[in-house]
N, C-alpha and C positions, 0 to 999 in steps of 0.2 A: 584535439585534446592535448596539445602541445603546452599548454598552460597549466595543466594540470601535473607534469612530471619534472624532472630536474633533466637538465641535458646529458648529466653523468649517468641518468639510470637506462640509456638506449643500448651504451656500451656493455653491458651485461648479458648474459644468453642462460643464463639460470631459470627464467621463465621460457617455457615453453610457447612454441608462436601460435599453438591451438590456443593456451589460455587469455595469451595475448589479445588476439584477435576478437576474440569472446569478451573478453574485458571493454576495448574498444567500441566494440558491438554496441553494448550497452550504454557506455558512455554518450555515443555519439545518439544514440536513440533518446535516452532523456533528456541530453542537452537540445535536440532538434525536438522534443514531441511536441504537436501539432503544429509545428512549424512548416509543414509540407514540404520540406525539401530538408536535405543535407548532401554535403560533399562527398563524405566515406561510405554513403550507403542510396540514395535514392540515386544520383545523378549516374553512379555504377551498373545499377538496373535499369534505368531506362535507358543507355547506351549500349547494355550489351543482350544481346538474348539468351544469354547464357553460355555459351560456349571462348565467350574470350578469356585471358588471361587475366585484365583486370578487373573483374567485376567481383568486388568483394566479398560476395556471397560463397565464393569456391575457393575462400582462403581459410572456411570453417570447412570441419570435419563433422560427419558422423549426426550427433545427437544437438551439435553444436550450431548446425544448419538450421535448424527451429527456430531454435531464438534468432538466427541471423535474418530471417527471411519474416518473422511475427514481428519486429521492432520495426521494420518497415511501418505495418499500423501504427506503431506509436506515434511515429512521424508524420503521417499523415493521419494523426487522433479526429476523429470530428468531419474530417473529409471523406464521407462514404464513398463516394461518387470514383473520387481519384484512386481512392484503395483499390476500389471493386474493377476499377480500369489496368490497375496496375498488376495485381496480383491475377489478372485472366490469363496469361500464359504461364504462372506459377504453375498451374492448376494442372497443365498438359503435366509436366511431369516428371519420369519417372521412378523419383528420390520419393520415396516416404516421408524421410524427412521435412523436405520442401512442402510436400504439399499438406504435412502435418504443420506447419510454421504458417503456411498461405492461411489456412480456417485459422488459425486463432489469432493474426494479425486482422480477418475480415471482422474477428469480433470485437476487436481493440479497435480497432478504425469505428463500429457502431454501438462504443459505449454512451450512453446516457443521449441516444439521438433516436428520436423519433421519425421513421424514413415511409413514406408513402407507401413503397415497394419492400418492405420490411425484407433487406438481401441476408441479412442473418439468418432468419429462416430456413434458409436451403442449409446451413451446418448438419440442420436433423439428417440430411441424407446421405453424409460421411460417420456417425455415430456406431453403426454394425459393422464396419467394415472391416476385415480380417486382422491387419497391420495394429497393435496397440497403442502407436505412436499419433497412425491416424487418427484414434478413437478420442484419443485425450486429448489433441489439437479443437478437436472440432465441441468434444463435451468443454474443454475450457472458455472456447471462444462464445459457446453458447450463455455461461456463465455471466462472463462478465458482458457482453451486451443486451443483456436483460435483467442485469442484475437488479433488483428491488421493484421489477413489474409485476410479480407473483402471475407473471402470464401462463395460463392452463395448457395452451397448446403443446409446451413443451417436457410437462408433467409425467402425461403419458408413458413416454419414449425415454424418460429417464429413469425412473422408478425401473422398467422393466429389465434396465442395466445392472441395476442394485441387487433386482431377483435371481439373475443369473450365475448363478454357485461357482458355473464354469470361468468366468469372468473373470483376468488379471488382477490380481491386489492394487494396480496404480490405476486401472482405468474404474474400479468399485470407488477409491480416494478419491480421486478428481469429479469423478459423478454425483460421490457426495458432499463437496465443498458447492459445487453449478450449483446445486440443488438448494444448498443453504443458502446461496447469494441472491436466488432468486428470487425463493419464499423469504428473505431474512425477515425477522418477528413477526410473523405472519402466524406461528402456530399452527401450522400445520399437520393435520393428524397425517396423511396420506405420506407427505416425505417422512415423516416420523416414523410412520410403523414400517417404510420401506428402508432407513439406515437404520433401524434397529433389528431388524430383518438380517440385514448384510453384517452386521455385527457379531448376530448369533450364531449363525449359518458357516463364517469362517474359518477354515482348521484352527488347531491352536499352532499351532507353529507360525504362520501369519500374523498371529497376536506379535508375535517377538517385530517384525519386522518394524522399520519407523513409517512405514506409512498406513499401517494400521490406524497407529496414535491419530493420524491424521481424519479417520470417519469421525471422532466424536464432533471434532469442530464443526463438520457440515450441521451436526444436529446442536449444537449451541447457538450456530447461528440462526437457527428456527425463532429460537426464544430469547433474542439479541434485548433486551432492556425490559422482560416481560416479566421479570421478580416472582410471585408467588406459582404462576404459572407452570412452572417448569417443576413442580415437585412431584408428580405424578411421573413424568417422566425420570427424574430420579431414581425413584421405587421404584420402578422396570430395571434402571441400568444396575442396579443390586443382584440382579440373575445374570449380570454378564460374569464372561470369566475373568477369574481375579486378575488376569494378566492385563486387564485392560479397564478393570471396573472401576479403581479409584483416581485411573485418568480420565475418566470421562465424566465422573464427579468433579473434578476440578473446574475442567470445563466448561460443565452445566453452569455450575453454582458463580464461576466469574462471568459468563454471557452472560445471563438471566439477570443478575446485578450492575453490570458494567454502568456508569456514571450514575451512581445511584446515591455512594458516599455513605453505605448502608455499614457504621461500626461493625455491627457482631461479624457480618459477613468477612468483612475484613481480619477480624478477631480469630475467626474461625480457618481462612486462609493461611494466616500465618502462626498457627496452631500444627497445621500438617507441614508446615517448612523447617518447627521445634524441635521436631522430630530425627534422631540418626539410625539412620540403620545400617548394616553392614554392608548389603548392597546399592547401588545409584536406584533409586527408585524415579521411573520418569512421570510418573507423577505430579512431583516438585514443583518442576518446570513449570505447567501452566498455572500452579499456585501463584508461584511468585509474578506470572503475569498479570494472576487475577485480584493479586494487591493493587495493581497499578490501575485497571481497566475501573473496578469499583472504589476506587478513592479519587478520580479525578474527577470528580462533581465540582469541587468547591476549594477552595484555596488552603485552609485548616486542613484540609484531611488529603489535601496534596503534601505538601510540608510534610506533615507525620509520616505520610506514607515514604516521602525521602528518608527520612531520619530513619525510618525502621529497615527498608533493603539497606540502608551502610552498615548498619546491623548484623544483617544477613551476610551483606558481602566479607564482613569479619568473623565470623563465627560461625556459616552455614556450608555445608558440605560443597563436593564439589561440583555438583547436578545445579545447586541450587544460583552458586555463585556464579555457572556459566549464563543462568537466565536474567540475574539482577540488571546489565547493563542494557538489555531488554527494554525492562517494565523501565528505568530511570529514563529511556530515549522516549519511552511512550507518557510520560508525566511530562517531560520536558516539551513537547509538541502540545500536551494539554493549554500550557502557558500559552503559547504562540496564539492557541483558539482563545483565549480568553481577553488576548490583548487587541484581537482584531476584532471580534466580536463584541465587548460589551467598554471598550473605549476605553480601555483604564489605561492611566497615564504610567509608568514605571521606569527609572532610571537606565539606563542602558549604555553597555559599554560598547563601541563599534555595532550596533544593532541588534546585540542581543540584551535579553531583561536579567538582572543582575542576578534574579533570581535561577536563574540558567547559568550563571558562571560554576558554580562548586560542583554543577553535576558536571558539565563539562573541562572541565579540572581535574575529575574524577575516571572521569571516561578515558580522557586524555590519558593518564596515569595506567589505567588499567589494558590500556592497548600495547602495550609494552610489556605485557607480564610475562611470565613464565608458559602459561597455561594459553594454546593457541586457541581452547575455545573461546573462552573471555578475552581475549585480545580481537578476537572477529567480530562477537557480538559488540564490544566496545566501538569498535570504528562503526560497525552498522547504524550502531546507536549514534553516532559522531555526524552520520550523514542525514541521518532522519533529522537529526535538530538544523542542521543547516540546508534541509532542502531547499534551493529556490531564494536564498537572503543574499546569495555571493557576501557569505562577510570574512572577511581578511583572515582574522583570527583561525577560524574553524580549516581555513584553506590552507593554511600556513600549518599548521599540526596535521592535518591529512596528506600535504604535500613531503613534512619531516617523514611521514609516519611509512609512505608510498618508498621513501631513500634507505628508511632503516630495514624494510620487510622484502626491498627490491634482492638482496643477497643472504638472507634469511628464509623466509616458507613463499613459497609462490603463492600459496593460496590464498594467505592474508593479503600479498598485493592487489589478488585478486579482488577482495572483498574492500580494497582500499578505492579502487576504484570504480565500484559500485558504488561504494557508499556517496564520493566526489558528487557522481551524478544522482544521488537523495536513490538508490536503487534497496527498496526493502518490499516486503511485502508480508504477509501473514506472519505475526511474530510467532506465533505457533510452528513455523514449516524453517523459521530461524532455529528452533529448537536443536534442531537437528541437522546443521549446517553440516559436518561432513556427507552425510549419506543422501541427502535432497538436493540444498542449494548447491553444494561441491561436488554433486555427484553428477548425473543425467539429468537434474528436473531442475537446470537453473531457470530455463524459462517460468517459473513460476513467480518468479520478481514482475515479471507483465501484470499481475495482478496490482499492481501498483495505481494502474490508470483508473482502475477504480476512486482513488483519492484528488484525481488531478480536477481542477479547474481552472478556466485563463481568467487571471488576475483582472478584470477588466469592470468596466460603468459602462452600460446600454440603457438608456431612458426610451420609455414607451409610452406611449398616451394611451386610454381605456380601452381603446379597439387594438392594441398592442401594435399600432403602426408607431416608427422608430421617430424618435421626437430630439431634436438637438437643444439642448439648454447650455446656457456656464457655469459650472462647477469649479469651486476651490478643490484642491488637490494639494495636500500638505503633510505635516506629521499630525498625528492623534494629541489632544490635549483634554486631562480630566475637567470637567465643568459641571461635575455634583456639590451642589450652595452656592454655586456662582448665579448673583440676582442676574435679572435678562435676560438677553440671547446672548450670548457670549459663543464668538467664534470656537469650533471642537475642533478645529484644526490650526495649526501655527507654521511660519514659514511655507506657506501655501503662493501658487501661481492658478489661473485664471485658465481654464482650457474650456472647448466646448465635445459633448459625450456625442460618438463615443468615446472615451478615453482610456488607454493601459494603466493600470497601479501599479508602482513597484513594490518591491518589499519593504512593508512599515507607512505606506501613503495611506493616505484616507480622506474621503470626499464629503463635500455640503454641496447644497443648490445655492449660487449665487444671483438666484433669483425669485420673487415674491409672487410671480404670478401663478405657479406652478407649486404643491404640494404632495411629496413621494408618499407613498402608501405602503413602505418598506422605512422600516429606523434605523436600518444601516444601509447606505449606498452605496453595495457592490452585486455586481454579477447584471442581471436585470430588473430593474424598479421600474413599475410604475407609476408613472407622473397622473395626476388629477389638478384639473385646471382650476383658479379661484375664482367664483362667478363675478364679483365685486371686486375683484382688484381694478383699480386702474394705475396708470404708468407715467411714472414722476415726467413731466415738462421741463 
């Protein structure tokens, strides 16, 4: 990560080398995920068995060990096999920690992989275990490597966690985020009436705490795009206690809509953001995300939705104004989907679409401010948009940003280089960066891998055995009224798949015998052969 900081800022001892390291941590875990290997962290543990001096893992402290020892998975994303080989002496022992980092790296390591031997599985049989650190390793890792299989087997065993009154407030959170992830818009009555359950059932004094806030999410993600659905459930959360009832309205009402582009809902969002009251009401917060989440359908109601948080960020309180730089990073990533996905051609300065300059202009702006919230969320925001593009620009103000924070708050450097490495996770659990992210539960950024996939072209034939064709590989070019076939890509070279894209490439079949069954080619296509073609002499 040596490219990542200025030479002047090692001279410094103002950052503490627990946060250091933890920074590093991460860094070097996104920059390496499923790369199967890195220098600062994998080559450390298979060389040492723990007990040497250099093995990077014991240069973290405490709660810090979690995350040191789950980014592992990262790095080995997709390689079950090597995780489950790697993390078998984790497992001996005797740090809680450790072996709370080992289950929820085994679950990063088996996101979105379908394994014969389904090794996640055994998570369920660290879930009761005394230790709360264990509890939440293993309920996270369960999360995210099932996440969107609505698999019953783990239903069970979760719900019963939710039941249990006795049950820590972080390990009740984290069971009902798994549970959202799992069922997400599935409507589920079952996790339903069991986080609504844990909702009612909890002292009030737990309402205060920020990770209360955090149950409604699991039940929003129930009804992630599900629109009229979720009113019913509504009218229940009307009998919650007030200390939690109009956040979990927000909530609902931005899932349940989210890319919908649905006015009134919007309307109505930024109705309760109009709003001042004497006290921060955290509420807000998910309003103002839930501008963003239901406005990014469609390009018109993207724009407005810009125009109206700079709005906010000038004239709305200061709850409000810490979430704006939020929703702007998450509109701003809308674009990126929009440019890769439906080919539109768009002016760009150094790799980004122009229409991303003012936010990040803004963002830039706002990282500097006075207020360390919105300067954190600013830079998170900073790195979201530049996950994965390496573009000059966005490195070059995160690297300024890394020299001016490095003798100012530790914690923004800290967040400076998270963000470097695209490290964000749940904008919801941004919310409340000092007491979550800055606190004990940074591992909660591993939630991340949920959005990863490797940029890549794998062409298959019908029976899905791997088929080699030649493919252009170029920039994107619009070709809406262009007569013919007109090449979609410009400045293109000639590879054969499988092939890596980089950021901003995009591919065609550079051959006629062969028809994709997929209208974009990325990730896996399959090819269908032309019965009738023959081949030019």
């Amino acid at each position: 990560m040596a490219h990542l900081l200025d030479g002047r800022a090692s001279a410094s001892a103002k950052v503490g080398s627990a946060s250091e390291n933890l920074a590093a941590t991460f860094v070097n875990a996104f920059v390496n995920a499923g790369f199967g290997q890195g220098k600062l962290m994998t080559h450390a543990a298979q060389a040492s068995s723990g007990d040497s001096s250099e093995n990077w893992l014991l240069k973290n402290i405490h709660h810090a060990k979690t995350s040191a020892v789950a980014c592992l998975g990262m790095i080995l994303l997709w390689d079950v096999n090597a995780a489950i080989a790697l993390y078998r002496n984790f497992f001996l022992s005797n740090d809680s920690h450790v072996i709370a980092g080992s289950l929820l790296g085994v679950g990063i390591a088996n996101c979105g992989i379908n394994h014969d031997f389904d090794p996640a599985l055994t998570l369920l049989g660290y879930i009761d275990k005394e230790d709360p650190s264990v509890r939440i390793g293993a309920i996270m890792g369960l999360g995210i490597a099932y996440a969107n299989t609505q698999d019953k087997r783990i239903l069970k065993d979760l719900t019963a966690i939710l039941k249990n009154t006795n049950a820590p407030l972080d390990v009740i959170a984290f069971t009902s985020i798994s549970l959202g992830l799992v069922f997400v818009g599935s409507c589920n009555e079952k996790v339903e009436q069991a986080i609504i359950d844990a909702l009612t059932d909890r002292a009030e004094s737990d309402l205060d705490e920020p990770l209360a806030r955090i149950l409604p999410l699991g039940l929003g993600l129930l009804y992630l795009g599900k629109q009229e659905s979720v009113e019913e459930t509504v009218e229940v959360s009307t009998t919650f206690n007030e200390k939690i009832r109009k956040h979990c309205d927000m909530t609902l009402l931005s899932c349940a809509y989210a890319g919908t582009g649905n006015v009134l809902k919007v309307q109505t969002l930024l109705g309760e953001c109009a709003h001042h009251y004497d006290e921060d009401e955290t509420f807000q917060g998910p309003a103002v995300l839930g501008i963003a989440m239901v406005a990014m359908a469609e390009k018109h109601g993207l724009d407005m939705a810009i125009r109206s948080l700079e709005h906010l960020l000038q004239y709305g309180e200061q709850n409000i104004r810490r979430a704006v730089p939020l929703a702007l990073g998450l509109l701003s990533l809308t674009v990126i989907y929009k440019l890769r996905h439906k080919f539109h051609y768009a002016q760009t300065r150094n790799g980004l679409c122009m229409s991303r300059v003012n936010v990040i202009d803004t963002l830039n702006r706002l990282s500097r401010g006075s207020d360390s919230q919105v300067s954190m969320a600013a830079i998170i925001s900073l790195g979201l948009i530049g996950a994965g593009t390496n573009n000059a620009d966005l490195a070059t103000m995160l690297r300024s940003l890394s020299s001016y924070y490095y003798y100012k708050d530790a914690r923004a450097l800290f967040c400076v280089w998270r963000a470097l490495a695209g490290l964000v996770t749940f904008l919801h659990f941004c919310l409340e960066l000092d007491s979550l992210i800055l606190g004990k539960y940074h591992y909660v950024l591993c939630y991340l891998v949920l959005a990863m996939q490797p940029r890549m072209l794998l062409t298959v034939d019908q029976n899905l055995k791997p088929l080699s064709v030649p493919v252009r590989v170029g920039q994107s070019v619009d070709v809406v009224g262009r007569a013919g076939r007109p090449r979609t890509v410009t400045g293109c070279q000639t590879h054969s798949t499988p092939v890596l894209l980089s950021n901003g490439d995009r591919a065609e079949l550079d051959s006629e015998k062969y028809m994709p069954l997929s209208p974009i080619l990325e990730g896996v296509v399959i090819l269908k052969e032309i019965q009738d073609y023959r081949e030019d002499k």
